[in-house]
C-alpha positions, 0 to 999 in steps of 0.5 A: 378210439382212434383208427389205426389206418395201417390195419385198415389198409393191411386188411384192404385186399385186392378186388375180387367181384367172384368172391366179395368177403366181409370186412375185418374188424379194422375196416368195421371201425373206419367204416363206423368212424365215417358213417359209412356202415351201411351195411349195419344201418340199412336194410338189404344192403352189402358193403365190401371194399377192395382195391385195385391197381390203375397205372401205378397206382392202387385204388380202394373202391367201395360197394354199397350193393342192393340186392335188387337194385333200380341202377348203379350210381358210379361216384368218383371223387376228387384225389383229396377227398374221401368217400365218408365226405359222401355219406349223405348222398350214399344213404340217399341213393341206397335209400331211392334202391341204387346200389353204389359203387365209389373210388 
């Protein structure tokens, strides 16, 4: 089934680290589609996405949290790239305990 990318960002809500809700089913979807579900695949580990405005620009950051983590790693990609590009090394640094956050 294809995405339909307009739900996805329809349902792509403002940042709010006090209050973190679960993602739609849209969301669900494009997160399983990358491999980046997380938080279905790994143990003690929450995923929340939002967005957040930069100068004119809207940004979608992602959060892999830990709940006792030894750090957090910063993963910032290039303005073509897309966070499922980084899969592997989330899985990677979730499984070493870092909580990750990506935009």
């Amino acid at each position: 089934m294809p995405i339909n990318i307009n739900a996805v960002l329809h349902h792509i809500h403002t940042l709010n680290m006090a209050k973190l809700t679960e993602a739609e089913p849209a969301v669900l979807q494009y997160f399983r589609h990358y491999g980046i579900n997380f938080a279905e695949t790994s143990i003690g580990v929450r995923q929340h996405i939002g967005r957040f405005r930069s100068g004119h620009f809207d940004i979608v950051c992602q959060m892999y949290l830990r709940e006792r983590p030894r750090g957090t790693v910063f993963l910032v990609h290039g303005y073509f790239d897309h966070v499922g590009l980084y899969a592997p090394l989330i899985g990677y640094l979730l499984e070493k305990n870092y909580s990750v956050v990506a935009f």
